[in-house]
C-alpha positions as CSV (number, residue, x, y, z in Angstrom):
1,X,-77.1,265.7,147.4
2,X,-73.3,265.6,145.8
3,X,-70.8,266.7,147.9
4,X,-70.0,269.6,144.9
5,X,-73.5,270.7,145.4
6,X,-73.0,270.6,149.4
7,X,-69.9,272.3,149.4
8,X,-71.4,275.0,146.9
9,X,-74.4,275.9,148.9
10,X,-72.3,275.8,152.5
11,X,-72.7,279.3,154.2
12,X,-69.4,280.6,155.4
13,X,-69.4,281.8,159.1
14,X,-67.0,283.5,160.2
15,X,-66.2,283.3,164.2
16,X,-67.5,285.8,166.3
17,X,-65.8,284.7,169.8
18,X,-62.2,285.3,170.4
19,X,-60.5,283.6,173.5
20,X,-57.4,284.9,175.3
21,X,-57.5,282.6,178.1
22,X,-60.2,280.1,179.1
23,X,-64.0,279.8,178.2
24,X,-67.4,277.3,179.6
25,X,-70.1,276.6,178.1
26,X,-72.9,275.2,180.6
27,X,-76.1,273.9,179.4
28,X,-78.3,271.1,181.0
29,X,-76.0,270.5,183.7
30,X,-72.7,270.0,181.5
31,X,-70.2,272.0,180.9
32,X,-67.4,272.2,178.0
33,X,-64.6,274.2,179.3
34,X,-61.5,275.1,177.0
35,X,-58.2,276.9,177.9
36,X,-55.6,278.0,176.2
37,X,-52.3,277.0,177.2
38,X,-49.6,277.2,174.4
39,X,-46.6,275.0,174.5
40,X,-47.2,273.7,170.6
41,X,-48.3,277.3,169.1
42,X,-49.3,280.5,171.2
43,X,-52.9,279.6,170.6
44,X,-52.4,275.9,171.5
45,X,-55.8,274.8,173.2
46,X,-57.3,272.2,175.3
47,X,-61.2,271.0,176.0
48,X,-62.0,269.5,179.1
49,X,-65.6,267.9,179.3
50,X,-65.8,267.2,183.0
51,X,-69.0,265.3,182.6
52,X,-67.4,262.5,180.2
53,X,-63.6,262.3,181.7
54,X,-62.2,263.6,178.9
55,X,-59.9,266.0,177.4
56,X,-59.1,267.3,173.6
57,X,-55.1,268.1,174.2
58,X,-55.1,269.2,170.7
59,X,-51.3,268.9,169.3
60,X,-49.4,269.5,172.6
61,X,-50.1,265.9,173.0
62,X,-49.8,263.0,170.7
63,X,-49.8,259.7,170.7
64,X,-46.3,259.3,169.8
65,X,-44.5,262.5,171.0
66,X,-46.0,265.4,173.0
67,X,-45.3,268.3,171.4
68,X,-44.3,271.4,173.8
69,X,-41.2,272.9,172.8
70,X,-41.6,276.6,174.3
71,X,-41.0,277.1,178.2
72,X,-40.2,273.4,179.7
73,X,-41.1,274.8,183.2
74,X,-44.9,276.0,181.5
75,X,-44.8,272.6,179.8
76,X,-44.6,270.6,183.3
77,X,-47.6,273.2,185.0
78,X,-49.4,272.1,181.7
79,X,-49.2,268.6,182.7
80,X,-50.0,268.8,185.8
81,X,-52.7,270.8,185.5
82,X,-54.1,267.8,183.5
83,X,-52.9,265.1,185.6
84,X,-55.2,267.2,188.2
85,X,-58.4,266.3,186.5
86,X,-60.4,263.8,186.7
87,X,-60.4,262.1,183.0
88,X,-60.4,258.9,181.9
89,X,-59.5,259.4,178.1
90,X,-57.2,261.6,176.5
91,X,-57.9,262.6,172.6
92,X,-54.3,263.6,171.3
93,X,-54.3,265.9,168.7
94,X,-53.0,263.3,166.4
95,X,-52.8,259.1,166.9
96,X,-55.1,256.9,169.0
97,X,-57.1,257.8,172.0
98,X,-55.3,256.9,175.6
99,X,-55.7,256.3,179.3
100,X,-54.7,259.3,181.9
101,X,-51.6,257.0,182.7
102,X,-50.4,258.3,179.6
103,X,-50.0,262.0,180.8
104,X,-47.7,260.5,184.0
105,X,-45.4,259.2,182.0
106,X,-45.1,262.5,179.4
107,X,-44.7,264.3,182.9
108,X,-42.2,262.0,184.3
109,X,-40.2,261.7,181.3
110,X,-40.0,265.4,180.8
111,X,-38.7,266.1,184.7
112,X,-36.0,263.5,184.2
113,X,-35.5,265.4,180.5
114,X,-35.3,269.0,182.3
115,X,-33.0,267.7,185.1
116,X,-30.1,266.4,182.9
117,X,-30.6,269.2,180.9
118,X,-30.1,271.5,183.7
119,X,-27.4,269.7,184.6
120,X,-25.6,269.7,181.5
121,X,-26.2,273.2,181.5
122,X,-24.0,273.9,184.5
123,X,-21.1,271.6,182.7
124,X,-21.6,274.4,180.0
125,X,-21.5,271.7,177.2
126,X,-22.3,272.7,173.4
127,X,-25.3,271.9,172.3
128,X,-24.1,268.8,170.3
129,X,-22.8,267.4,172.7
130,X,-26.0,267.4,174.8
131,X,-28.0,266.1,172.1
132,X,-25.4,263.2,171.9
133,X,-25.3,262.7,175.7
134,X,-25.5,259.6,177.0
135,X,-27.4,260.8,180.4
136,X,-30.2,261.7,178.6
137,X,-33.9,259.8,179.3
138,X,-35.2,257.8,176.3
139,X,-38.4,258.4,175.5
140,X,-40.6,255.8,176.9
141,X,-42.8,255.3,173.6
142,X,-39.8,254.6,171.0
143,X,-40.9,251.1,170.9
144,X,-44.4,251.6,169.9
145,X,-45.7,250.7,166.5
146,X,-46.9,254.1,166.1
147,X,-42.9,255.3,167.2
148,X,-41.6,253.2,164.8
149,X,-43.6,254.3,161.7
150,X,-42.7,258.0,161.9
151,X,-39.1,256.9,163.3
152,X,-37.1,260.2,161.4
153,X,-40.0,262.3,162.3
154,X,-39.9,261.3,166.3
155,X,-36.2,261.6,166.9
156,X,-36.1,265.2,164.9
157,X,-39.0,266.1,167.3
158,X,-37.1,264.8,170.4
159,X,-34.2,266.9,169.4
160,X,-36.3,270.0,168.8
161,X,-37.4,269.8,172.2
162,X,-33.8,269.1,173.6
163,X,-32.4,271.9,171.9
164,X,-35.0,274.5,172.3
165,X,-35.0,273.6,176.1
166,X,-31.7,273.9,176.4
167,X,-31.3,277.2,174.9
168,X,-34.3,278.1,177.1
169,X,-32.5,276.7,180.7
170,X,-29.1,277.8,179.5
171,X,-30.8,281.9,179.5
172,X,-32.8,281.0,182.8
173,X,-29.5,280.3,184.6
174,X,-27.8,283.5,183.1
175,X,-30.9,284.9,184.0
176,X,-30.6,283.7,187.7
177,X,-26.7,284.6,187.7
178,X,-27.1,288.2,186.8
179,X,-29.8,288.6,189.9
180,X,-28.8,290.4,192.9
């Protein structure tokens, strides 16, 4: 059969399930469990396949740049959260599959990222010069292959992050300074 002809007699379903949170599916002694968790798009999604070791991180995490640029403190629980399970094999929402090591060093590099940033926010420095700042953590994966390829694509990505999480630390002190 063509793929015209396949394509012409597909039946289109439209979903009937709607997820706000999380949802398992258990048959035969396996479960697929997926949660939403944000951080790349309100919807952003994971699937964790206990039985296998494995997780579906969908575009939060890539092979060359983890992609979380909302709430740096939600990003770290996040991480955590899958640094708490016990997987083998990570399937990034884009690039090659990878080891659980992987999601320690995202996790490490972010803390280090959020502590300079928080303190550059007390220095009250513009936001150019933070992007420019020497204190700041180079990303541990600039040197892959994979890095290199998509070179102006990474380091716009690492600034979106910088200067989204700035903005987003520099309102959580305010925040913190107008509490009683």
């Amino acid at each position: 059969m063509s793929n015209l002809k396949l394509i012409a007699d597909a039946k289109i379903i439209i979903p009937n399930i709607s997820i706000k949170d999380d949802f398992s599916i258990k048959s035969d002694g396996k479960e697929v469990y997926f949660k939403v968790v944000g951080g790349h798009g309100p919807d952003s999604a994971y699937i964790h396949v206990p039985s296998e070791k494995i997780i579906c991180t969908g575009d939060n995490l890539v092979e060359c740049f983890p992609q979380f640029p909302g709430d740096p403190d939600a990003t770290l629980d996040v991480l955590n959260r899958w640094e708490s399970l016990d997987i083998i094999k990570i399937i990034p929402g884009h690039g090659k599959i990878v080891g659980k090591e992987y999601i320690t060093k995202v996790r490490s590099y972010f803390e280090g990222l959020i502590a300079v940033l928080e303190n550059l926010t007390l220095e009250k420095l513009s936001l150019k010069e933070v992007i420019n700042h020497p204190n700041l953590p180079e990303y541990f994966g600039v040197h892959q292959t994979n890095w290199m390829k998509g070179l102006p694509n990474r380091r716009d990505e690492i600034e979106n992050t910088i200067r989204v999480w700035y903005r987003f630390i520099k309102r959580k002190f305010k925040n913190l300074q107008l509490a009683p």
